[in-house]
C-alpha positions as CSV (number, residue, x, y, z in Angstrom):
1,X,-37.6,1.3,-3.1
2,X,-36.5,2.6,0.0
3,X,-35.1,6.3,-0.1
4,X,-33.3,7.8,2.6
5,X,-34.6,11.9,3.3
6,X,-34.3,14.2,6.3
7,X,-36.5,17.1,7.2
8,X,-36.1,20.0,9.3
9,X,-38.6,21.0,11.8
10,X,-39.3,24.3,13.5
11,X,-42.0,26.4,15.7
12,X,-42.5,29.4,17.2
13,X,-46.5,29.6,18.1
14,X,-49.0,27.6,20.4
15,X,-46.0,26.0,22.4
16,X,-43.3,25.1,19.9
17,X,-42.0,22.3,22.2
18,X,-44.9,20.1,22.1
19,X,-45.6,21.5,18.4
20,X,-42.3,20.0,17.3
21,X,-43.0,16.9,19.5
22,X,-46.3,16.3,18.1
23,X,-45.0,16.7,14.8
24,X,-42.2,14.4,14.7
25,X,-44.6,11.3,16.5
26,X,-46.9,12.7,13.4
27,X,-44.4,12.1,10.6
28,X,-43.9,8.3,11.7
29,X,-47.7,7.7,11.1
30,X,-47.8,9.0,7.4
31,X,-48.2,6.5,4.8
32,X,-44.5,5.0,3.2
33,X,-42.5,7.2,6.0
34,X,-40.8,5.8,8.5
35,X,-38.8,8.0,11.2
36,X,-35.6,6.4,11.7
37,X,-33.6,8.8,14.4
38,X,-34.7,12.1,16.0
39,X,-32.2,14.9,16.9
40,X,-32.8,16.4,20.1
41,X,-34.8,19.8,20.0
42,X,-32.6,23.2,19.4
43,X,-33.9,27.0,20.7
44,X,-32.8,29.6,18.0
45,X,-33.4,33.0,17.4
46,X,-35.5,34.1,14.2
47,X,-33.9,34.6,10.7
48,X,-34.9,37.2,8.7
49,X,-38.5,38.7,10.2
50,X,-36.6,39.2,13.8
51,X,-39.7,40.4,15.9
52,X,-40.9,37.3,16.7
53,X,-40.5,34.8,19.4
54,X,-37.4,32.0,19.1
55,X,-38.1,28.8,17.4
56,X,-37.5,25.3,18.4
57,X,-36.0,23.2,16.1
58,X,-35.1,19.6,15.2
59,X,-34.4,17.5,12.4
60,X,-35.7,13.8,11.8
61,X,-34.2,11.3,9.4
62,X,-36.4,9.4,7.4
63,X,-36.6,6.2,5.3
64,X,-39.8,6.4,2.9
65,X,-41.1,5.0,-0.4
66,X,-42.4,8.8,-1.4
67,X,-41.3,10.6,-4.2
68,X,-39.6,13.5,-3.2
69,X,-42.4,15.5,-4.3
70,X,-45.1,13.3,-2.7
71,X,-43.4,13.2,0.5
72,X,-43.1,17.4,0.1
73,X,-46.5,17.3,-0.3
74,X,-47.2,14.8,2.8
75,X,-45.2,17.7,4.8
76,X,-47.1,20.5,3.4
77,X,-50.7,18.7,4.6
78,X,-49.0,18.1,7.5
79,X,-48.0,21.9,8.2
80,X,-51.6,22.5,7.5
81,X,-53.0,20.1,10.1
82,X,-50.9,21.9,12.9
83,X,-52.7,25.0,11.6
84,X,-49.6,27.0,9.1
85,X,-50.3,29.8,7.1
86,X,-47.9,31.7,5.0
87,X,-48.8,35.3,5.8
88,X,-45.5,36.5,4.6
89,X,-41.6,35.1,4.4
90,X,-40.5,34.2,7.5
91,X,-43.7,34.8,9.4
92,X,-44.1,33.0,13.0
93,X,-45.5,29.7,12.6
94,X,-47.0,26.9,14.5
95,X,-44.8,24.4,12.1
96,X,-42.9,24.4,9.6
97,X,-41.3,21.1,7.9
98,X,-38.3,21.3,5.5
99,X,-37.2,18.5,3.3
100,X,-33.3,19.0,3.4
101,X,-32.2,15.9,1.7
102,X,-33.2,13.2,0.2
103,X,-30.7,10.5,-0.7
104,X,-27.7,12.5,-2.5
105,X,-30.4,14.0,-5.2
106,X,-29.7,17.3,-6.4
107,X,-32.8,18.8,-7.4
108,X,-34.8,21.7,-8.9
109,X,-38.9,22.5,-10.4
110,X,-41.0,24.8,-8.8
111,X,-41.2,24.3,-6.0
112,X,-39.0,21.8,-4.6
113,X,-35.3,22.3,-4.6
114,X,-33.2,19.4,-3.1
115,X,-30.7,20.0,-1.0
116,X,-33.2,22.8,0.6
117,X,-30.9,25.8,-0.6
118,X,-30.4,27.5,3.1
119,X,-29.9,24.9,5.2
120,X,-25.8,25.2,5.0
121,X,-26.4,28.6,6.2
122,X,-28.5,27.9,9.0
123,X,-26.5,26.2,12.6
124,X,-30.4,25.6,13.6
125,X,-30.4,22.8,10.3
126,X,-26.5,22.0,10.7
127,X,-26.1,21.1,14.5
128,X,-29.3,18.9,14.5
129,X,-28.4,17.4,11.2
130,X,-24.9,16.3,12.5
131,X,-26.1,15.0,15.7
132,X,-28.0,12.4,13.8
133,X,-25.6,12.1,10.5
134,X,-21.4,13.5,11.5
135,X,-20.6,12.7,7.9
136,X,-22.8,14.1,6.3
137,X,-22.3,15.4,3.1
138,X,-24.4,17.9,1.4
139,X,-24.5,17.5,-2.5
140,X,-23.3,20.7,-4.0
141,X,-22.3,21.9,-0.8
142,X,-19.4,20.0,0.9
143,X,-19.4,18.3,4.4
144,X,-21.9,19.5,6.8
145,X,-19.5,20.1,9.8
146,X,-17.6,22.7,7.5
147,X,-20.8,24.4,6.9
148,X,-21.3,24.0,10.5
149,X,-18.3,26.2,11.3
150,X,-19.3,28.8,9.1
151,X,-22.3,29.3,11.2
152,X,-20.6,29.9,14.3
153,X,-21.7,33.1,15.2
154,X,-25.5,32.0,15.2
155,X,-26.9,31.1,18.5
156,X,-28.2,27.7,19.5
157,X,-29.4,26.3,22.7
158,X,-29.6,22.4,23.1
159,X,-33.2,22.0,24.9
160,X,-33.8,18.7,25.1
């Protein structure tokens, strides 16, 4: 069966525009993933941990045969491969991969928690996420593009 999932991507190490590019071309050549539509790539400022360079950021939609936590997993050896570590919460990193949905599953273990539980805080998630799906809706949540316009005041710079 064929599930329907997007993922958030970011970077801000070891050129975060061909990270994020390599990454994306990446995710189409993992077993049972498919990637279906790319947003275009976002600069942001940092969240949380502020002395760091910007990130670039996109978001890719998915159709896959995974699990949700096999395809977590698939992104997590991914994020390895381009060299991640975790040195602390909201480090810089050379890439990071988010699953943000996955069908309309709401979903908790360790973990895992489907939707990803920041993403309608976060206009780096929202704007890429609308440019690919305007009607989205995120379970528990509400429509994207209201989320969206609670993150006006966070600034985000169409790259590419």
């Amino acid at each position: 069966m064929k599930h329907s999932a997007f993922i958030g991507l970011g970077s801000n190490l070891a050129d975060p525009l061909a990270q994020v590019s390599s990454a994306l071309d990446a995710l189409g050549r993992l077993p049972q993933l498919r990637v279906v539509r790319r947003s275009s790539l976002y600069r942001s400022a940092p969240v949380g941990y502020l002395e760091q360079p910007d990130f670039i950021n996109a978001v890719a939609q998915l159709e896959t045969g995974l699990t949700p936590r096999a395809l977590l997993d698939a992104l997590l050896a991914l994020e390895h491969e381009y060299g991640r570590t975790r040195e602390f919460c909201n480090a810089p990193r050379t890439l990071d991969l988010d699953l943000l949905l996955y069908d309309d599953l709401q979903h908790h273990e360790h973990g895992l928690t489907i939707p990803h539980p920041q993403m309608h805080l976060r206009a780096f998630v929202l704007q890429p996420l609308l440019e690919l799906a305007p009607d989205c809706l995120i379970p528990g949540i509400g429509p994207a593009a209201e989320a969206a316009l609670r993150c006006g005041d966070q600034k985000l710079e169409k790259v590419v």
